[in-house]
Every structure is written in structure tokens, then in C-alpha cells.
C-alpha positions in Angstrom: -17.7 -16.4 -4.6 -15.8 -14.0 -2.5 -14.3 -12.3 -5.6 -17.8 -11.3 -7.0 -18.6 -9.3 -3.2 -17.8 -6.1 -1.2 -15.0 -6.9 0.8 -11.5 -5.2 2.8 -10.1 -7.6 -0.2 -11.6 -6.5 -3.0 -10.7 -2.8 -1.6 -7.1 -3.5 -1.1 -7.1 -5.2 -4.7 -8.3 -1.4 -5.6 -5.8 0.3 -4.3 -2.7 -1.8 -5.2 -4.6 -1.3 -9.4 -4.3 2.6 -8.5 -0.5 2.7 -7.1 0.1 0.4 -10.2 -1.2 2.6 -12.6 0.0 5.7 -10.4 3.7 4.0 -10.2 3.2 3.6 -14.6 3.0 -0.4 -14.8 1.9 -1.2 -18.3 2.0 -5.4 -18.1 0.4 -7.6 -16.0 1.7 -11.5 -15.9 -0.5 -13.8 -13.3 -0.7 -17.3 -11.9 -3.7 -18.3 -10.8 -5.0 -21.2 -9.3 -7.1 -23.3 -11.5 -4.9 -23.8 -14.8 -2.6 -26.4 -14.8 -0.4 -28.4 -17.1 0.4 -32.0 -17.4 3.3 -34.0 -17.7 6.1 -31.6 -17.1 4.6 -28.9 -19.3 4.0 -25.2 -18.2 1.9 -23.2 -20.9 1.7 -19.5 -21.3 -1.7 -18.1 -22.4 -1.5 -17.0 -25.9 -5.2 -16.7 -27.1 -5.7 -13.6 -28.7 -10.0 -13.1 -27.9 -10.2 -15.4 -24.5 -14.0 -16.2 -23.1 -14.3 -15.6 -19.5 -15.3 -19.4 -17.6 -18.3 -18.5 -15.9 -18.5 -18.0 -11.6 -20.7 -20.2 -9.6 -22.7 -17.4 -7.2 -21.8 -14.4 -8.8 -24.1 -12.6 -11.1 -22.8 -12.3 -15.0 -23.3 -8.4 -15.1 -20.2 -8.3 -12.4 -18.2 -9.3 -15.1 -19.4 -10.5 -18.9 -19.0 -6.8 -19.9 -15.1 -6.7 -18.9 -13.1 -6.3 -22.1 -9.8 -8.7 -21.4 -6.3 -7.6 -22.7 -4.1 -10.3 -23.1 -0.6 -9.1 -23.8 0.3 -11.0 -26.8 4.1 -9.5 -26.6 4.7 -10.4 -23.3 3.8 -13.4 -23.4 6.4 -14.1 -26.5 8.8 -12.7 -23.9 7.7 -14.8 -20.7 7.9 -17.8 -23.3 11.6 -17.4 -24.1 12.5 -17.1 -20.6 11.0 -20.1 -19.5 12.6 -22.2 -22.2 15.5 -20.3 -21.5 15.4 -21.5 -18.0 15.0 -24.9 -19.1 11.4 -25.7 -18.2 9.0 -27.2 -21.0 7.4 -24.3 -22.1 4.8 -24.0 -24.4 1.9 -21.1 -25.8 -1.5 -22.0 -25.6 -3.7 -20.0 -27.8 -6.7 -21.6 -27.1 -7.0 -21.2 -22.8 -9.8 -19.2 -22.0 -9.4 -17.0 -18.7 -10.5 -18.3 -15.7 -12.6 -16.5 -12.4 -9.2 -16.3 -10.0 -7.3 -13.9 -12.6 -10.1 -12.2 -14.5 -12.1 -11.2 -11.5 -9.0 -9.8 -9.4 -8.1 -7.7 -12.2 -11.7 -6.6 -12.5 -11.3 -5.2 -8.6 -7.8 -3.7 -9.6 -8.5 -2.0 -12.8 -12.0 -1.5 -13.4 -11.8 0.9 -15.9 -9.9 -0.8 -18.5 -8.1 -4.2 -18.4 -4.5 -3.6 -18.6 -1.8 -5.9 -21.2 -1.8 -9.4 -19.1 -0.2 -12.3 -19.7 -1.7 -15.5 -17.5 1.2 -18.3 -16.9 -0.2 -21.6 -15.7 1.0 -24.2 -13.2 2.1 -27.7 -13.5 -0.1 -30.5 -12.6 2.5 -32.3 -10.5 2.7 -29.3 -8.3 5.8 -29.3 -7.3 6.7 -26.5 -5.0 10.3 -25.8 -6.0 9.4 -26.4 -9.6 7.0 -23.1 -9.5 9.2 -21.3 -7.4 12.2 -21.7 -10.1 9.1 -20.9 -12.3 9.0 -17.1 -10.4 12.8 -17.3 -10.5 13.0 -17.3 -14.3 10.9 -14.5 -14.9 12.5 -12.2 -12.1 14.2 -10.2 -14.0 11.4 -8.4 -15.2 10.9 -7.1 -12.1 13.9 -4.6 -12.6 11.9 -3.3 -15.9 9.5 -1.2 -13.4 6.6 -1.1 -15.4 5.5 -4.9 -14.7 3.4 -6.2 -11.9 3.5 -9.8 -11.1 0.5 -11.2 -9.6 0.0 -14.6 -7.8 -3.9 -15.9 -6.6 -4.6 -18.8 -4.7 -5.6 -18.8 -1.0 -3.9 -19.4 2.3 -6.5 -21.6 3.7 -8.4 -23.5 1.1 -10.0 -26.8 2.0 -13.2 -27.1 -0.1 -13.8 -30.8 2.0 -13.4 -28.7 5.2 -15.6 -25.9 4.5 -19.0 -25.2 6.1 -21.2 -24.2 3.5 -24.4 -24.6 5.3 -24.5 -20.9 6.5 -23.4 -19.5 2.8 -26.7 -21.6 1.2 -28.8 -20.4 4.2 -27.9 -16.7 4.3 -26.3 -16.3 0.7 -23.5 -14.7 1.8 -20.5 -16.4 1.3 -18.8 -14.6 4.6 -21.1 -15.8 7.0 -20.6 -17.7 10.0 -22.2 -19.5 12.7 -18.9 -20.8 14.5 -15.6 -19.3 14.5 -12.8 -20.9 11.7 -11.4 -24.3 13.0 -8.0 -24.2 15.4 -6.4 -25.9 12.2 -7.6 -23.5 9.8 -6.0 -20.4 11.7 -2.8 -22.1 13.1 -2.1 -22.7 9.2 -2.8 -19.3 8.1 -0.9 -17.8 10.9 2.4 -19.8 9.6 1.8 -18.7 6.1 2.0 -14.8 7.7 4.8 -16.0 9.4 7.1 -17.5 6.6 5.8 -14.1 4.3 6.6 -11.4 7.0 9.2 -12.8 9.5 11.4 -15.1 7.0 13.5 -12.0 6.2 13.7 -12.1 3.1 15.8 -13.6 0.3 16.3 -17.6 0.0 15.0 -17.9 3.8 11.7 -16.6 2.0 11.9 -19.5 -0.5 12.9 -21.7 2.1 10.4 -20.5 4.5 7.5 -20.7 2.1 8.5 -24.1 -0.1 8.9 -25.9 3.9 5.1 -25.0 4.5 4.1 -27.7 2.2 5.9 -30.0 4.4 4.0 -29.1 7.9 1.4 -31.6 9.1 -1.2 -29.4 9.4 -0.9 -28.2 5.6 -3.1 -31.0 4.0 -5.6 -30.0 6.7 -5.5 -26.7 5.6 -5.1 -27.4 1.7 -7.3 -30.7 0.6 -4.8 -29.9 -3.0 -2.4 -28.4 -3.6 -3.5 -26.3 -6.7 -4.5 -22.9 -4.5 -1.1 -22.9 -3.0 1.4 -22.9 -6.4 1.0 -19.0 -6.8 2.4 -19.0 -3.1 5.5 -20.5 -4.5 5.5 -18.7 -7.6 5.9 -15.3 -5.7 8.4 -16.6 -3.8 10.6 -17.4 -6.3 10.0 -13.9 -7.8 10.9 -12.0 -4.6 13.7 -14.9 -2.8 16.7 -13.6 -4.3 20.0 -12.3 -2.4 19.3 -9.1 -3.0 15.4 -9.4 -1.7 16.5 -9.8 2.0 14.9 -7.4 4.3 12.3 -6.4 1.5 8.9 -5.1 2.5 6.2 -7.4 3.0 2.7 -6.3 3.6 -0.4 -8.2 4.7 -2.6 -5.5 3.2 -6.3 -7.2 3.7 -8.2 -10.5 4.7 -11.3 -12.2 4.3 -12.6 -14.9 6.2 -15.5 -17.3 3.8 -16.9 -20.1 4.3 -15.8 -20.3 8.0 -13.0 -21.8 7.0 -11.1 -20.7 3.8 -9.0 -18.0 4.4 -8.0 -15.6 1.9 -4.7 -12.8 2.4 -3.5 -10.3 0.6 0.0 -10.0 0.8 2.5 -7.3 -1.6 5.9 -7.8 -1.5 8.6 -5.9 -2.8 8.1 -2.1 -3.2 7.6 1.0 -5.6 11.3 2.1 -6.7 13.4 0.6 -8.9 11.6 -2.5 -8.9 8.0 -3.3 -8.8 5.5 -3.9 -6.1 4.3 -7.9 -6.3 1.3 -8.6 -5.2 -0.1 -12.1 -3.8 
């Protein structure tokens, strides 16, 4: 819902597409949030004409008329590297894309969809099994003209959202009553273990651990909106990450209670920007 409004999201999304295309990326590879995996199986988007899945509250003409790009080539590329890293890889040429990659590229490069690849998760959802996932592909980062891309949410309790207020007003960031203590302790840690981890494996560590907090399955009724979290972590948790910039760049409060932040780590150099 969010994804389909105005929003300080949706405007920092706009502005990390234009330093991308500014900074000359030309591949885009994503985990999202709602494709996952069985058994111990990770699949890598291969369908050469993917159908967009349809949004509930958002009107089609935000987003029928988009023109995907999968990236065909990179995905051959991602393939090997997961094999290569030992996980059970497989293409899938039959996924069509989903709302929580289509939509955020839609907001970051409205002009014209760049090459994207779209890795899914596994349905155990292992943390440290889609953090080694980010690891394998890391190198890529050093290429300079990829931009990794992780969506999810850092508060996302469907069961614990107020939807009363979204039905009554249709607007999806209204709100009668602040969020809930347990939603904003939770998404205080996750700016915590991003910004103040340093860095490096204490990232990983730092981010893998939150999964472990009591308050998490308060803040996360499954664990599928969290995966990208790890995902990124692995990508950006390396030795030579410590003291790396990490920005909260935006943030958007729906539903009372689901919170949604926009965090890019790494920077424009000799690596590439990662966005979250």
C-alpha cells in the first residue's frame, strides 16, 4: 500500500535511482520479501517476459504500464556463484515479479526499468543462511556498476496492525494513536545494529542476533519481511566493511504500526552504494 503513495520513502527511493544512474550502475539484483523457496532451495528469477502480481489498494495505472528488464545475463552469473558457494541454487523461468521489487524500482527509475535480476529467499528463513546468501554475491560489489537492493520492513506485524483508520480514511499512513512501545523499541534496535554496529562481522553479528530478541516476534508475526535484512548484511559484513557509511535516509510510519526504513550502506567509490 505504502509503495503505491507519496511519501519521504518513495522520494528517498528517487534519489538513490538518480545517484545510481549518475554513479553509471547498469544491474540491479534484489531480494524482496514475498518469494521464497522450499526445502533448502534458493531460485534466481530467470523468466524472460515476467507479469507483475497485482497490489491490493493501489490503482493499476501506478504500475501495469512499467516495462520490466530482467537481466537474463546476470542472473546466469548470480546462478554460478551461488552454486559456487555451495547453496542449492536453481533458475526459475517461470516467477513472475512481485509488488516489493517491482514497485521500488518504479520509484527509483521511473523512466525506464534498468537490467534486474530478483534472487528469492528460503522458506526455512534462516538468518545466517541469507546472510552467507549476501556473502556469496559480494564480490560484485567491487564491479561498480551493480546495486544490490534488499526490501522487507523493520516493523511488520500484519496481526498487530491497526487497520481500522486505513479502511476509514483510505490512507494507509493514518493514525488515531501513536505506534505501540513494542513497535518502536524494535525499530530503534534495528537502527541501532545498522548504524552503531561498526561495521564488518559486528554488522552481521549485530543484525543475525536481532532475530533472537524477545521483542522481535512482536515486531515480526514472520519472518519473511526480515530475510532482505540479513541478506544486506551479508553483502556489506566483511573485514574490510568496518567503519562503512550507513545512512537512514527516510521513514514511513503505516498502519500505526508497521514501520518501514530506508537504510544505504556502503558508498559511491570503488564499490557500490547498497541500498535496504
Amino acid at each position: 500500500m505504502m509503495l503505491g503513495e507519496e511519501s519521504k520513502s518513495a522520494d528517498y527511493w528517487k534519489k538513490c535511482g538518480d545517484e545510481a544512474l549518475a554513479h553509471g550502475i547498469e544491474h540491479v539484483v534484489m531480494m524482496g520479501a514475498h518469494w521464497a523457496s522450499r526445502g533448502d532451495e534458493i531460485h534466481v528469477s530467470t523468466n524472460p517476459k515476467p507479469a507483475k502480481s497485482p497490489v491490493a489498494y493501489v490503482h493499476p495505472s501506478k504500475y501495469v504500464s512499467y516495462e520490466l528488464v530482467p537481466d537474463l545475463p546476470m542472473a546466469s552469473r548470480v546462478l554460478s556463484l551461488l552454486q559456487a558457494a555451495g547453496f542449492t541454487a536453481s533458475a526459475n523461468p517461470t516467477f513472475d515479479w512481485i509488488h516489493d521489487t517491482y514497485l521500488i524500482l518504479i520509484r527509483m527509475f521511473p523512466a525506464r526499468c534498468p537490467p534486474t535480476t530478483i534472487v528469492s529467499m528460503n522458506a526455512r528463513y534462516d538468518p545466517h543462511y541469507h546472510m552467507k546468501v549476501g556473502s556469496a554475491l559480494r564480490g560484485l560489489r567491487r564491479e561498480g556498476n551493480v546495486l544490490f537492493v534488499g526490501t522487507g520492513g523493520a516493523v511488520h506485524n500484519l496481526y498487530r496492525n491497526r487497520w481500522a483508520p486505513m479502511l476509514k480514511y483510505r490512507d494507509t499512513f493514518a493514525m488515531e494513536t501513536p505506534p505501540e512501545a513494542w513497535a518502536l523499541e524494535f525499530r530503534q534496535e534495528v537502527q541501532d545494529a545498522l548504524t552503531k554496529s561498526g561495521g564488518g562481522p559486528a554488522l552481521r553479528r549485530a543484525v543475525t542476533m536481532l532475530m533472537k530478541m524477545p521483542m522481535y516476534r512482536e515486531a515480526h508475526g514472520t519472518d519473511d519481511h526480515f530475510m532482505a535484512a540479513q541478506f544486506v548484511a551479508g553483502l556489506c559484513g566483511d573485514w574490510e566493511d568496518e567503519g562503512q557509511k550507513v545512512e537512514l535516509g527516510a521513514e514511513d510510519w503505516e498502519l500505526t504500526n508497521m514501520c518501514n526504513s530506508q537504510f544505504t550502506l556502503g558508498h559511491w567509490g570503488k564499490e557500490v552504494a547498497v541500498g535496504a
